[in-house]
LUMDOVEX-892653 format. One record per residue: x, y, z of N, C-alpha, C, CB in turn. Coordinates in steps of 0.2 Angstrom, whole numbers, padded with zeros to 4 digits, always signed. Glycine has a CB too. Example, Ala and Ser with C-alpha at 12.3 -4.5 7.8 and 13.67 -1.06 7.14 Angstrom:
+0066-0028+0039+0062-0022+0039+0066-0016+0039+0057-0022+0045
+0064-0011+0035+0068-0005+0036+0064+0000+0039+0070-0003+0029
//
This chain:
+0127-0908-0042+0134-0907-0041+0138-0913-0039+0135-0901-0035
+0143-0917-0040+0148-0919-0041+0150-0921-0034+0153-0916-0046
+0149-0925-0032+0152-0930-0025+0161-0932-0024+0148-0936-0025
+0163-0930-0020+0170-0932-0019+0170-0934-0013+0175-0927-0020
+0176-0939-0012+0179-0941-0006+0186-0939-0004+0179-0948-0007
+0188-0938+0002+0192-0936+0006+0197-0942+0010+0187-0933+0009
+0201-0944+0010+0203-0950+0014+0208-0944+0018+0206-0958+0011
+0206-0948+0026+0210-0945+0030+0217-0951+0031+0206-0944+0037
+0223-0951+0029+0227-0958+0030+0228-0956+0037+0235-0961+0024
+0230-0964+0037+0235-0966+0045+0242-0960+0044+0239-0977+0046
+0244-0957+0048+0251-0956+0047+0257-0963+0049+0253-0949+0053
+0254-0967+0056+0257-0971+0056+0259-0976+0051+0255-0974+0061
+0251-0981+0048+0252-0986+0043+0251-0985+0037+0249-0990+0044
+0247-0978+0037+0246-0976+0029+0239-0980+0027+0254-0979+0023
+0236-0983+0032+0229-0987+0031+0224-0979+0032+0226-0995+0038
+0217-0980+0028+0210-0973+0031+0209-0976+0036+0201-0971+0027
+0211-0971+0039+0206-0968+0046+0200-0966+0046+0207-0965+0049
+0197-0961+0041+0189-0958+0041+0189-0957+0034+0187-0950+0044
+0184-0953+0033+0185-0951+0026+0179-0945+0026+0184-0957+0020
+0179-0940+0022+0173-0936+0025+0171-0935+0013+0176-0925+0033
+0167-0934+0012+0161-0934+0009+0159-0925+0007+0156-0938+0016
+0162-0922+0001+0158-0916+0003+0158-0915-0007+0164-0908+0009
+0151-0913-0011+0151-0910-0015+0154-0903-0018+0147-0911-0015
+0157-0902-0022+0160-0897-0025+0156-0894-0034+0168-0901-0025
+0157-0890-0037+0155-0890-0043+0162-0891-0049+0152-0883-0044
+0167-0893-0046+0174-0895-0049+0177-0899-0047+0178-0892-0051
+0183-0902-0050+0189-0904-0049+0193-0898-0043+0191-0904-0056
+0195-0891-0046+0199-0887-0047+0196-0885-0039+0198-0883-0053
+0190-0886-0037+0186-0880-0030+0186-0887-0024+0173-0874-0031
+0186-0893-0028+0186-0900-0025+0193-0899-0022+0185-0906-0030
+0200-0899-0025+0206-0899-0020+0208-0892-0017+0213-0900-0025
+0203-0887-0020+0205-0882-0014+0200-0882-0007+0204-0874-0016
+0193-0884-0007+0192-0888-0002+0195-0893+0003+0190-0889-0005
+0198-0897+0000+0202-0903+0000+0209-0901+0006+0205-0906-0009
+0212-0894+0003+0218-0892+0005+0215-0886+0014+0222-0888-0004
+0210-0885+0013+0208-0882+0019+0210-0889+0024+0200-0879+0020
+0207-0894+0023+0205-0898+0029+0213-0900+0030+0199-0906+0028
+0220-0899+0027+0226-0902+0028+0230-0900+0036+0231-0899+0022
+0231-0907+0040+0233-0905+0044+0238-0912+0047+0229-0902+0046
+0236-0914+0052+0241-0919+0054+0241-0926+0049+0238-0920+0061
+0236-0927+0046+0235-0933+0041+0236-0931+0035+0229-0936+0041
+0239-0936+0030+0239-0935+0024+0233-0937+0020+0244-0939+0022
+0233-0933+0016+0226-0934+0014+0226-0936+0008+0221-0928+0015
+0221-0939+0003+0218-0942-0001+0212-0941-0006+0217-0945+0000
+0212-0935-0011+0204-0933-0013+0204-0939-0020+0204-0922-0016
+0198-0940-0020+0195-0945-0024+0188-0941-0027+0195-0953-0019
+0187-0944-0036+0181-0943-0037+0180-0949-0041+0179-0936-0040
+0175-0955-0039+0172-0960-0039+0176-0965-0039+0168-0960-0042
+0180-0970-0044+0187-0974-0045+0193-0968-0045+0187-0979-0053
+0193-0961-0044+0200-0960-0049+0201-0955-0042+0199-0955-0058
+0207-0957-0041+0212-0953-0036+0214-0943-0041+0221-0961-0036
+0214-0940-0037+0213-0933-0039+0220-0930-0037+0206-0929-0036
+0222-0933-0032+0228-0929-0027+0228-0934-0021+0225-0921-0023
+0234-0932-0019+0238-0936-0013+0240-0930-0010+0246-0941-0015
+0237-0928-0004+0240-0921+0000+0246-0925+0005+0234-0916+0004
+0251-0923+0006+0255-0924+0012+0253-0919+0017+0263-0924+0010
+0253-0921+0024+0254-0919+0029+0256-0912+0029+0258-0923+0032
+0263-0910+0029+0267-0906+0028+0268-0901+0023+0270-0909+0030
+0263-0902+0019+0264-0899+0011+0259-0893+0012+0262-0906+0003
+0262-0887+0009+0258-0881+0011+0251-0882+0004+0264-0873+0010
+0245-0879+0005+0241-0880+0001+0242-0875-0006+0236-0879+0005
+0244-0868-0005+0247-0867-0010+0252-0871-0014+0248-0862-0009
+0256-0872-0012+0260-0879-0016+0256-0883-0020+0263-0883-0011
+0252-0888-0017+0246-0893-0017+0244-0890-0024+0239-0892-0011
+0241-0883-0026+0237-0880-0028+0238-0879-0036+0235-0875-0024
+0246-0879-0036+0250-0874-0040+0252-0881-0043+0258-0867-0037
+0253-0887-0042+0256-0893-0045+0251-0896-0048+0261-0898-0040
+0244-0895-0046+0237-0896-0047+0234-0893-0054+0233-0893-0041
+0237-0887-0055+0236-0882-0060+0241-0883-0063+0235-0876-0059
+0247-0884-0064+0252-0888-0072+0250-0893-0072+0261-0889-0074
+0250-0899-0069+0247-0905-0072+0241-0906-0076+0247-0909-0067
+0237-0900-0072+0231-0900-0077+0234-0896-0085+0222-0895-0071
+0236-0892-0085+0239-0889-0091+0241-0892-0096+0244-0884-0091
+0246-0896-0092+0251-0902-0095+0244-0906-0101+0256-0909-0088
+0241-0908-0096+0235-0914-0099+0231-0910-0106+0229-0916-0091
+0231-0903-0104+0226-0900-0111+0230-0899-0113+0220-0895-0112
+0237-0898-0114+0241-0896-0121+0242-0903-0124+0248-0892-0120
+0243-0911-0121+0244-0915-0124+0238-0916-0128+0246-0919-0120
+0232-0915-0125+0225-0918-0129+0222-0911-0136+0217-0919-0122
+0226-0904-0133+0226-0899-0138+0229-0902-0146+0230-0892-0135
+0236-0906-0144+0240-0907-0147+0238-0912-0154+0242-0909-0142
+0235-0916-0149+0232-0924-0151+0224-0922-0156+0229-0930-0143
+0223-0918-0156+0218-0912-0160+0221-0912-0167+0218-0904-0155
//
C-alpha cells in the first residue's frame, strides 16, 4: 500500500512543524484521511516528490474534498481527450 506524507505547517511562518506518515490504498482515501487531522495547522499531503493538496486551516474538509474531485475530473477529461 502506497505511503503518504502529511505536513503539519507553522501557522506563524508557514515552515513544518511535524509531519505524520500514514498509508492509504489511494490518492482519493489519502486526502480524506488527510482532511480528518485538519485543525489549527495548515496542512500539506504529499506522495513521494508530488504535492497532492494544500489544506488551509480554516477550510472545511468537505470543501477540500469536492475541489479534490473536479480537479481530478478535469485531468481525465484532458487525457480522455488527448486519446
Amino acid at each position: 500500500m502506497p505511503t503518504y506524507r502529511l505536513y503539519f505547517m507553522s501557522p506563524r511562518n508557514g515552515h513544518i512543524e511535524r509531519f505524520d506518515d500514514f498509508e492509504a490504498p489511494d490518492e482519493d482515501t489519502a486526502l480524506e484521511l488527510a482532511c480528518q487531522k485538519e485543525g489549527a495547522y495548515p496542512l500539506e499531503l504529499w506522495f513521494e516528490n508530488r504535492k497532492l493538496a494544500r489544506i488551509e486551516a480554516d477550510d472545511p474538509a468537505a470543501k477540500i474534498v469536492a475541489r479534490w474531485r473536479e480537479r481530478k475530473a478535469a485531468i481525465n477529461s484532458i487525457a480522455d481527450a488527448a486519446e
